[in-house]
C-alpha atoms as a printed R data frame, in Angstrom:
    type eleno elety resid chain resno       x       y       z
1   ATOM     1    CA   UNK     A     1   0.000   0.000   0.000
2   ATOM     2    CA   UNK     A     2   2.906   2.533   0.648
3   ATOM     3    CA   UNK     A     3   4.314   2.082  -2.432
4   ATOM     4    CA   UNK     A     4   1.286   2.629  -4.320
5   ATOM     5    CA   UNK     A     5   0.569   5.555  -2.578
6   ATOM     6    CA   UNK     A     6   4.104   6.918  -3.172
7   ATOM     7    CA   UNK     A     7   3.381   5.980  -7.033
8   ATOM     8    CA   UNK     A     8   0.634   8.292  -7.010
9   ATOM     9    CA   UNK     A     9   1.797  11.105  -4.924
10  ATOM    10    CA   UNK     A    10   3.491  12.545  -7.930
11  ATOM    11    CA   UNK     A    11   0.185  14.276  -8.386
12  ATOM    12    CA   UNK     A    12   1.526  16.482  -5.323
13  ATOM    13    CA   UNK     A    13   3.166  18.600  -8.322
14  ATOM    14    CA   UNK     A    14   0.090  19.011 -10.119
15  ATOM    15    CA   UNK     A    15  -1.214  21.436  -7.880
16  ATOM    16    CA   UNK     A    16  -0.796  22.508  -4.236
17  ATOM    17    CA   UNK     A    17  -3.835  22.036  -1.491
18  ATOM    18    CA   UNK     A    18  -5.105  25.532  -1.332
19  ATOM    19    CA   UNK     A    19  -4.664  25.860  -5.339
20  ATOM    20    CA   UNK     A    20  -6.996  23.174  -5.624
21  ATOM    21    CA   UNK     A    21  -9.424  24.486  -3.642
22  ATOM    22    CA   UNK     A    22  -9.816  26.938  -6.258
23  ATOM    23    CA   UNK     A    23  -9.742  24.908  -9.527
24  ATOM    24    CA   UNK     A    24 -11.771  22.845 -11.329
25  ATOM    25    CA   UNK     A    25 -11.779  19.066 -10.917
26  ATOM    26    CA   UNK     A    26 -10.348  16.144 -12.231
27  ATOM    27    CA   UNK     A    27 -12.004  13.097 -13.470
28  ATOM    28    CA   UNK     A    28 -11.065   9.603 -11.921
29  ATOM    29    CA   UNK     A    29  -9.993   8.951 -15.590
30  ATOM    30    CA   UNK     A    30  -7.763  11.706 -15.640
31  ATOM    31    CA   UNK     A    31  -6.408  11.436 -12.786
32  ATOM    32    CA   UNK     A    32  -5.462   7.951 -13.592
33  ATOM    33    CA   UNK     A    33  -3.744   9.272 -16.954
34  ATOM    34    CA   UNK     A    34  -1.728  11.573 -14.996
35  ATOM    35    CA   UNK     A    35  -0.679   8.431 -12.725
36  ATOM    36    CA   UNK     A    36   0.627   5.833 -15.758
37  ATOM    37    CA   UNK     A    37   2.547   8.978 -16.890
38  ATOM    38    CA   UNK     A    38   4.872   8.868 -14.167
39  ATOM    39    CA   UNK     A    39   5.192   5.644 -13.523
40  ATOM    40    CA   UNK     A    40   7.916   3.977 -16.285
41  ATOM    41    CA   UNK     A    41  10.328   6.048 -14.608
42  ATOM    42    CA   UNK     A    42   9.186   6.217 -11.204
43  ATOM    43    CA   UNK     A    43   9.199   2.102 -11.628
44  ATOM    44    CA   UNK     A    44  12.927   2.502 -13.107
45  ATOM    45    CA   UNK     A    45  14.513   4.418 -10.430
46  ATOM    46    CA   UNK     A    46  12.951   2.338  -7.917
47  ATOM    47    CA   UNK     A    47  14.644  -0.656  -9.408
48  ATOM    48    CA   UNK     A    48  17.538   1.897  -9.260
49  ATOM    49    CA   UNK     A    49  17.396   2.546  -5.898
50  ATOM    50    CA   UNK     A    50  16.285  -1.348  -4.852
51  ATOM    51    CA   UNK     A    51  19.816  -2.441  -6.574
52  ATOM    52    CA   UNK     A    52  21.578  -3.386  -3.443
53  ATOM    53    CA   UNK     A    53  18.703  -5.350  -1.632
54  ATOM    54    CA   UNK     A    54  17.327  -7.505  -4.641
55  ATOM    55    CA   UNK     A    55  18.883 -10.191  -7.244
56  ATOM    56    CA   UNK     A    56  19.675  -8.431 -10.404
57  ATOM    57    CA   UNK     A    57  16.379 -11.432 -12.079
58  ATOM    58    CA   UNK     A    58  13.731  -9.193 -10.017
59  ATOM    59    CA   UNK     A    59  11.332  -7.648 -11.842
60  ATOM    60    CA   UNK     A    60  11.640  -4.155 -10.513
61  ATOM    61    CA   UNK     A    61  14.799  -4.177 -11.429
62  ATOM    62    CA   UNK     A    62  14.278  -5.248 -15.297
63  ATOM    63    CA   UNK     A    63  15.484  -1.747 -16.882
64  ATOM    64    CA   UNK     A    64  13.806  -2.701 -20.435
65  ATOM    65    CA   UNK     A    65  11.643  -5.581 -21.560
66  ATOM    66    CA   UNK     A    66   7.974  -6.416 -21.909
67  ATOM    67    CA   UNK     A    67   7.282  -5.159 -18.422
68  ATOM    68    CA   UNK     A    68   7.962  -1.880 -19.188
69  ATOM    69    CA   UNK     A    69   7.804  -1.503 -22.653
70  ATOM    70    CA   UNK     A    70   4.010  -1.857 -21.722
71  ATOM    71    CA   UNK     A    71   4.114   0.869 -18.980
72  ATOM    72    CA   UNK     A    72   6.251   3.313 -21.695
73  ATOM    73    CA   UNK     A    73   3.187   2.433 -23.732
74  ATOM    74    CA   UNK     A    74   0.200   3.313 -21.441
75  ATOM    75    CA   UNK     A    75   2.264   6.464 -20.746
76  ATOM    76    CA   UNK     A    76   2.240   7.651 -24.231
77  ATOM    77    CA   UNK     A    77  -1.179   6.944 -24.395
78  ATOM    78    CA   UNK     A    78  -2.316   8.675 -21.355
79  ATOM    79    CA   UNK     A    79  -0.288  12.135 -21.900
80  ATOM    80    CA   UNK     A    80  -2.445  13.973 -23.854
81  ATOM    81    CA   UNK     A    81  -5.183  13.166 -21.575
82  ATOM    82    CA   UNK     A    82  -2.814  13.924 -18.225
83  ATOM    83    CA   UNK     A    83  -1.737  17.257 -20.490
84  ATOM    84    CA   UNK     A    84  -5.260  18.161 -20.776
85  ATOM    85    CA   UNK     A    85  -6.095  17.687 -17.316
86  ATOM    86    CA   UNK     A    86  -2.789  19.438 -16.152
87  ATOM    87    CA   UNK     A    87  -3.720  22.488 -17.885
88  ATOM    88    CA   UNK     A    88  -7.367  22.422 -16.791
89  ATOM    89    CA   UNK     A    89  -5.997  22.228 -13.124
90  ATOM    90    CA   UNK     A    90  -2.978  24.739 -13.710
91  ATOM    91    CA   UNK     A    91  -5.826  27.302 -15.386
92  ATOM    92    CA   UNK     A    92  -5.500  29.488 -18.350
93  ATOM    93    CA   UNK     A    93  -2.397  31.198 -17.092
94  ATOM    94    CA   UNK     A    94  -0.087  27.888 -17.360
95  ATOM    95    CA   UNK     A    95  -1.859  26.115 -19.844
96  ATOM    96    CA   UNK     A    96   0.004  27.404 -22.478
97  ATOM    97    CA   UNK     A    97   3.370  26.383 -20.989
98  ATOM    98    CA   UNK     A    98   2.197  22.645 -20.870
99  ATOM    99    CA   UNK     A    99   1.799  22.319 -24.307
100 ATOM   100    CA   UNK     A   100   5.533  22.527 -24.753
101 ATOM   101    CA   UNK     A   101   7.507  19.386 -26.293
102 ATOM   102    CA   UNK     A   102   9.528  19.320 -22.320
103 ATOM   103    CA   UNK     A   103   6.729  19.277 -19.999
104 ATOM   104    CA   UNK     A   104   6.066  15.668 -19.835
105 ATOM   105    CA   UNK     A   105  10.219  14.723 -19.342
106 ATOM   106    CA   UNK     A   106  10.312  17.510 -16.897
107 ATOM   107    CA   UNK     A   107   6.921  16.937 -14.874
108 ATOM   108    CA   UNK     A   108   8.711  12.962 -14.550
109 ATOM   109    CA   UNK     A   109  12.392  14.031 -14.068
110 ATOM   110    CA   UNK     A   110  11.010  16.482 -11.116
111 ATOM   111    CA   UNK     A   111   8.637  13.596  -9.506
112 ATOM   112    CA   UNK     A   112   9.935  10.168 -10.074
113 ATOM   113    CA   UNK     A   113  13.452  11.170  -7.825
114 ATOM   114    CA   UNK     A   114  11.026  12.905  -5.256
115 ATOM   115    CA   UNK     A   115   8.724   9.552  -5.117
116 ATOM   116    CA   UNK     A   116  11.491   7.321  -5.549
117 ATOM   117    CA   UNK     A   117  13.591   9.377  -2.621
118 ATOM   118    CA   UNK     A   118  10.872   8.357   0.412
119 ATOM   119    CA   UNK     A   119  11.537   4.266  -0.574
120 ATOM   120    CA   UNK     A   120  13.248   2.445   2.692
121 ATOM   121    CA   UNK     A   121  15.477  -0.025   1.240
122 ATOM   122    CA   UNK     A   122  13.984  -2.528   4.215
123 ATOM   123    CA   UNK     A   123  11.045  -2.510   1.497
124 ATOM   124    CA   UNK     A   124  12.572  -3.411  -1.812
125 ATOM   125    CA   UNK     A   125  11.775  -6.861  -1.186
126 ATOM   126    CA   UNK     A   126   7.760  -6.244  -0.307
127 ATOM   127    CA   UNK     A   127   7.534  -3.583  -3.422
128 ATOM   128    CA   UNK     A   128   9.413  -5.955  -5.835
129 ATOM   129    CA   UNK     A   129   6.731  -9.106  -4.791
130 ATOM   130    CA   UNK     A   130   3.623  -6.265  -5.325
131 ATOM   131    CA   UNK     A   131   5.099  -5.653  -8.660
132 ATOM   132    CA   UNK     A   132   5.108  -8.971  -9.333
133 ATOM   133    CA   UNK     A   133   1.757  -9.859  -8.293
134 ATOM   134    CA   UNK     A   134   0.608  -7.002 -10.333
135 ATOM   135    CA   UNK     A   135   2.245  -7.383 -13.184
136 ATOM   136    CA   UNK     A   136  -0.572  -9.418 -15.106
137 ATOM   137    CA   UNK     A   137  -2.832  -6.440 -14.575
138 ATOM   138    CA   UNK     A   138  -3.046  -4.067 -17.454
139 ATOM   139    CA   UNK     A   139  -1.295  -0.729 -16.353
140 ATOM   140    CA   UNK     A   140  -4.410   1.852 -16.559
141 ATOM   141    CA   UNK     A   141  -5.465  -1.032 -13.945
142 ATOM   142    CA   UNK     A   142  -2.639  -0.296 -12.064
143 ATOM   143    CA   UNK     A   143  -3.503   3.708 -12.416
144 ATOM   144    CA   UNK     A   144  -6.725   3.041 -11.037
145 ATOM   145    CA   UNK     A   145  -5.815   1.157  -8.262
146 ATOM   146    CA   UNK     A   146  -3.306   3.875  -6.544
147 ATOM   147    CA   UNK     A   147  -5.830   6.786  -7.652
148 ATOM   148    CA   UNK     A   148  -8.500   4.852  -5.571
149 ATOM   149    CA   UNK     A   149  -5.785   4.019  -2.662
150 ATOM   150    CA   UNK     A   150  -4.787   7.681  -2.189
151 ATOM   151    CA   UNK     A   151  -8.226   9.072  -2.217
152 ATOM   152    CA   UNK     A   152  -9.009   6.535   0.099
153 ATOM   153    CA   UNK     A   153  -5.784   7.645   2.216
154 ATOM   154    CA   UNK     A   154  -6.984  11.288   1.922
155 ATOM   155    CA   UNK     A   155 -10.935  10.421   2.618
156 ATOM   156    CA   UNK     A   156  -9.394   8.464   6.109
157 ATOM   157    CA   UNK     A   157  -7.372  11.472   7.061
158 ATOM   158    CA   UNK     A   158 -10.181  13.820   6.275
159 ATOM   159    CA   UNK     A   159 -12.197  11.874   8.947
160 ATOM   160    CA   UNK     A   160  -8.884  12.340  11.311
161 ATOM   161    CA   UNK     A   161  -8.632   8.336  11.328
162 ATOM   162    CA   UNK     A   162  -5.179   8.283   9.573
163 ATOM   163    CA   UNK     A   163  -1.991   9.833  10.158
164 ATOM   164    CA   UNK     A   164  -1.762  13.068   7.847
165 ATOM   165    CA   UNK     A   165   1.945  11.834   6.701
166 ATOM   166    CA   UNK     A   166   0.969   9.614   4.361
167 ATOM   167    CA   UNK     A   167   0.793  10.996   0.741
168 ATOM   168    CA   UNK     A   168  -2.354  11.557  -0.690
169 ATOM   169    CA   UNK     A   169  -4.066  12.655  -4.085
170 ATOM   170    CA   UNK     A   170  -3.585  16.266  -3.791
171 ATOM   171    CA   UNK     A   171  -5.494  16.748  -6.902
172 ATOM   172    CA   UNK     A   172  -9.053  18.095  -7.379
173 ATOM   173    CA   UNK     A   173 -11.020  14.946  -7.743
174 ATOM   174    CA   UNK     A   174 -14.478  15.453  -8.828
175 ATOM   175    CA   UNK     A   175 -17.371  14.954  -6.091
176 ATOM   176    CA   UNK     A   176 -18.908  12.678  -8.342
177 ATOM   177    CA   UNK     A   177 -16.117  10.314  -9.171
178 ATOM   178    CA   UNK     A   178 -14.906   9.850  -5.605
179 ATOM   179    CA   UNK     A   179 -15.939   6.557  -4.983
């Protein structure tokens, strides 16, 4: 569960809390674009930064291959949805400024070290069997399910039940497509 919700959190640069107060929402679709953007690299650097712990055969530390040639794929996909959805969040003032050719490497070259940065090492092992229990699920599955675990997270701390720590979806999420 950590490590989904630390897949997702990269939606923490998509907008801050009190900016999204004031902006419109996101679907559960888009929001789930904006997830399978980030995560090829975010799934890279963790096999990166899980080097020392696991055996080079794990999965999350593959660095190419069918694994994540299909999470590459679901990212290009997904980007002109996540671009629209960025822009509709950012407002009229930035949307211009995420149509450029270097917003999508930037946007994942800012979040995936940030993400990757709050792994514990004591958890390679745990993340790398997730991964591989996952990895017959089709990636927008994947999207889904840490879109629906972090607004879960943030519905729990809302009601003061969970600690506040944990990273949440910080994005808009329309009333009607909270589940």
């Amino acid at each position: 569960m950590k490590f989904l919700a630390c897949l997702s959190a990269f939606a923490l640069v998509a907008t801050s809390s009190a900016a999204a107060a004031a902006t419109p929402c996101v679907t559960t679709a888009e929001a789930e674009s904006i997830a399978l953007v980030a995560m090829p690299e975010i799934i890279r650097q963790t096999g990166q930064a899980c080097a020392a712990m696991l055996p080079a055969t794990a999965l999350i530390r593959q660095t190419s291959g069918a694994f994540l040639a299909q999470y590459d794929s679901a990212a290009n996909r997904a980007w002109p949805q996540a671009q629209a959805a960025l822009a509709k969040v950012a407002g009229p003032d930035m949307a211009p400024l995420l149509q450029s050719e270097f917003t999508r490497p930037l946007l994942v070259s800012l979040l995936a070290p940030a993400l990757v940065g709050q792994i514990q090492t004591r958890d390679c092992g745990a993340i790398d069997h997730m991964i591989t229990l996952l990895q017959p699920l089709p990636p927008r599955n994947i999207a889904g399910l840490v879109v629906s675990a972090l607004e879960l997270i943030r519905e729990k701390q809302d009601a003061g039940v969970l600690d506040t720590r944990l990273p949440t979806l910080d994005l808009p999420l329309c009333p009607a497509q909270r589940r």
